[in-house]
N, C-alpha and C positions, 0 to 999 in steps of 0.2 A: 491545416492549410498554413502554408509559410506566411509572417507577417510581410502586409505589404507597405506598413512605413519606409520609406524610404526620400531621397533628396523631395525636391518638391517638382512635380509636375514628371516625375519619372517613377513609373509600375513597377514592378518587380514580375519577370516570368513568372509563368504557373507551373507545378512542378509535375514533373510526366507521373508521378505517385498516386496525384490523387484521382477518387475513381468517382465521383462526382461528373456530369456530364461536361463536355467544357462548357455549353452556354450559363450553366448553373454556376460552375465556377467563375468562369469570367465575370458577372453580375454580381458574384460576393464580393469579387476583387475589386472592381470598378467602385462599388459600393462602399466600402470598407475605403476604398482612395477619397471618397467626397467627404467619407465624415471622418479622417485622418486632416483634410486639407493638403493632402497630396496632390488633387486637383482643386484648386478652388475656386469659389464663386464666380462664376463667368470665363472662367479659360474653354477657348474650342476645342474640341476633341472630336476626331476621325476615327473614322472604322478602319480604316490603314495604318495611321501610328499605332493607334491603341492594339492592334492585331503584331503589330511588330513588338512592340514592347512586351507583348503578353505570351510572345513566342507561338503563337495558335493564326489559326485563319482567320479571313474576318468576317465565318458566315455567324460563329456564334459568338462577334463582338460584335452585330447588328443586332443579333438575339436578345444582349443582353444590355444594348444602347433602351430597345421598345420595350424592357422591362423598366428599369431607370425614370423610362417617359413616363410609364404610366403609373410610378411612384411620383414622379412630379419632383427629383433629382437632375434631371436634364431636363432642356427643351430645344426644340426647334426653331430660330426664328429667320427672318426674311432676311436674304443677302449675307446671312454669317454662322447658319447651317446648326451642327449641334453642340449647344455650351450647358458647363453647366451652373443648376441655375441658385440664384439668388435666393437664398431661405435667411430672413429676419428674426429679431427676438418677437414679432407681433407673429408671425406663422406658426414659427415653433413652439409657442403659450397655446396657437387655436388645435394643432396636431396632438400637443400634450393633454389639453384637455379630451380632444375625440380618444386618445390611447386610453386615457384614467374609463371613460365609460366603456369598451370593449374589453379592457382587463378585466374590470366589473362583470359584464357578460359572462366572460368565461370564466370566470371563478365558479360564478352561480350554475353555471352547467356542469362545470368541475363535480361542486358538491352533491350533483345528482348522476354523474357516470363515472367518477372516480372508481377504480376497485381500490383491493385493500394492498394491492403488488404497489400500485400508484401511490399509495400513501405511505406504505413503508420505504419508497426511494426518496418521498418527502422528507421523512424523518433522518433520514442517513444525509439528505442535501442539508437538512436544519442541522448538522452532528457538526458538516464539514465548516457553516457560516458561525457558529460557536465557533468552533476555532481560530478563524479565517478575524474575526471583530475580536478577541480579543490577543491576536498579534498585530492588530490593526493592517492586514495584508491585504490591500485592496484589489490585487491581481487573483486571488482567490476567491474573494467576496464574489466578484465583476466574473467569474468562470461559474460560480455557485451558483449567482443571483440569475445568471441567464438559464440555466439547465433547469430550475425550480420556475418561472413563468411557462418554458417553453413543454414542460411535463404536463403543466395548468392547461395548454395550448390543448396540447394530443388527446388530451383527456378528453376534451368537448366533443371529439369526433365529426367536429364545426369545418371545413376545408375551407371556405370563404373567410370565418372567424380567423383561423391561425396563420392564414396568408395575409388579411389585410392588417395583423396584427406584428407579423413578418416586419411588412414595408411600413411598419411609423416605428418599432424600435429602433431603427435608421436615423430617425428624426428625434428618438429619446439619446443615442448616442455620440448623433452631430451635439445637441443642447450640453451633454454632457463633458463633450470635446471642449467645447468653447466656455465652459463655465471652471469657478476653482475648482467645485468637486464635493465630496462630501470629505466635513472634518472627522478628525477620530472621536469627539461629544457625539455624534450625529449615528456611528454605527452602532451600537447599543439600542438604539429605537430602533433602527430598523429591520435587528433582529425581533424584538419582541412584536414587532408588526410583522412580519415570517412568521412567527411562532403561532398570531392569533388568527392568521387566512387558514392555516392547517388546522388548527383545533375548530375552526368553521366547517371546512372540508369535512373532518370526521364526524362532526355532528350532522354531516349533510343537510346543514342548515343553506339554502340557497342565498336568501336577502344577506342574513347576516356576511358570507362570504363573498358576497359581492360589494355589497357597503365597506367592508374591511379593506377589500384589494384597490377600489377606490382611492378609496383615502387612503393608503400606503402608497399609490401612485401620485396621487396628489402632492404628499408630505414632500418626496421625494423631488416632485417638480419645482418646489419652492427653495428645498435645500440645493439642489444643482441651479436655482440663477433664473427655471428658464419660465417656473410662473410667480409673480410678488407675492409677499407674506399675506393674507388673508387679515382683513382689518381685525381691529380688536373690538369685542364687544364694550359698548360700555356698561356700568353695573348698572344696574335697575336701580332706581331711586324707592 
């Protein structure tokens, strides 16, 4: 799909190539616009502009307005129709934490339906983020790092799981938009946190693969801004 960064408050057409449904596409785009800040917080939006801008009708950019809704990316309200909506650092910490425990979930289902086809495309995405972290190339990491949760996804054979897990990576990559980012000290962990959900997965260790992705989700929320550092113990006396 063509990126759709573009000015602000202005879409980029969808391109007659892809074979994607249009309301599916429309809904990436749209989507992909709220956590660019292509549209932002509170701008209104029409199922007429947005159907012109997007080149398409506008049956499946109302399709893809009541997907949006019930991600809780738009809203409805009285006398000013559909805008969209206002997500905080306090929403995005409660979202990141619901995402940390359904990654969880699905790791642990992972390590009990994964085959071993599944696990050797793990190993070849671990080949690509070796690489990818030690040229410090975050545009790889960021295509790597998606393809390796969303493998985790399919695996579960979960449909509820990998759609509601779908619509809050939205909400891990607005956090991520709006935050610095991870520095280059930072991608070294979170290879060897890759390295130990797999080596969970092959031992079809359930807990241990869940606590792992966890807490790699968690780490992860800290380092991008969007949950505080975790207090420090103090020593035992």
């Amino acid at each position: 799909m063509p990126a759709a960064k573009t000015a602000l408050g202005r879409i980029a057409p969808l391109a007659e190539e892809d074979t994607l449904s249009l309301g599916e596409r429309a809904y990436r785009r749209l989507r992909e616009c709220i956590v660019q800040g292509v549209l932002p917080a509170g701008r209104k939006v029409s199922e007429r502009s947005l159907a012109t801008q997007l080149g398409i009708s506008a049956q499946p950019v109302r399709e893809a307005l009541r997907r949006l809704e019930q991600d809780g990316m738009v809203v409805t309200l009285p006398r000013r129709g559909t805008v969209v909506a206002e997500m905080g650092p306090a929403q995005l910490a409660e979202l990141g934490r619901i995402r940390a425990a359904l990654e969880g979930v699905a790791a642990a289902l992972a390590a009990e339906r994964m085959d071993a086809a599944g696990l050797s495309r793990l190993a070849a995405i671990l080949a690509r983020m070796k690489s990818g972290t030690e040229a410090a190339d975050h545009d790889a990491l960021d295509e790597a790092n998606e393809e390796f949760h969303a493998l985790i996804h399919r695996a579960t054979g979960n449909l509820f799981l990998i759609r509601s897990l779908g619509s809050l990576r939205a909400y891990d990559n607005l956090g991520r938009h709006r935050a610095i980012g991870s520095q280059p000290r930072d991608l070294p962990k979170a290879l060897r946190e890759h390295r130990a959900i797999v080596a969970a997965l092959r031992r079809r260790d359930p807990a241990l693969a869940e606590a792992r992705m966890r807490g790699h989700i968690l780490r992860s929320l800290v380092t991008n801004g969007v949950l505080p550092p975790p207090p420090r113990r103090r020593p035992a006396r």
